[in-house]
Steps between C-alpha positions, in 0.01 A plus 500: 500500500372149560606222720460146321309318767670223782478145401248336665619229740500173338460664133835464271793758583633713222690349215917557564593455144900615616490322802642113404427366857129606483252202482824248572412291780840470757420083423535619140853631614681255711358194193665718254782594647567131641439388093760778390786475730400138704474447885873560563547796316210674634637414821839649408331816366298531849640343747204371745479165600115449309711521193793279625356246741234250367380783287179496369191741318279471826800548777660796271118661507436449838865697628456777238163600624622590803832593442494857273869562469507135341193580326659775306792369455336188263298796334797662391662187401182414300527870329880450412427138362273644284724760362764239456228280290408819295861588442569136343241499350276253672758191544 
């Protein structure tokens, strides 16, 4: 039975082909989700005040890097407007 090796560090990781957030930077994210649904909506969808005060790319970033339960919560938002899109056939 044989192992495939470990990934060397700094060498690419494994490809996720069924993973959608894999390779999607969480900048990536919060510009397309503030594109899809604007400022305010994304600030009704998660209600933190990076999304609903002043909001910004670079403010949004800087609060969701250290906040995980945040974090997550714009990742799943991401993964459900993506379904949406799909479903509608890319509107």
């Amino acid at each position: 039975m044989s192992e495939s090796p470990p990934t060397p560090p700094g060498a690419a990781p494994e490809q996720q082909p069924r993973n959608p957030l894999h390779g999607v930077t969480l900048e990536a994210m919060v510009t397309a989700l503030a594109d899809h649904y604007g400022w305010a909506g994304l600030g009704e969808r998660i209600p933190v005040r990076c999304f609903n005060v002043d909001p910004s790319v670079g403010s949004s970033l800087r609060f969701l890097r250290k906040t995980p339960w945040a974090r997550e919560k714009v990742e799943g938002l991401y993964l459900f407007m993506l379904r949406d899109i799909r479903r509608s056939g890319g509107r």
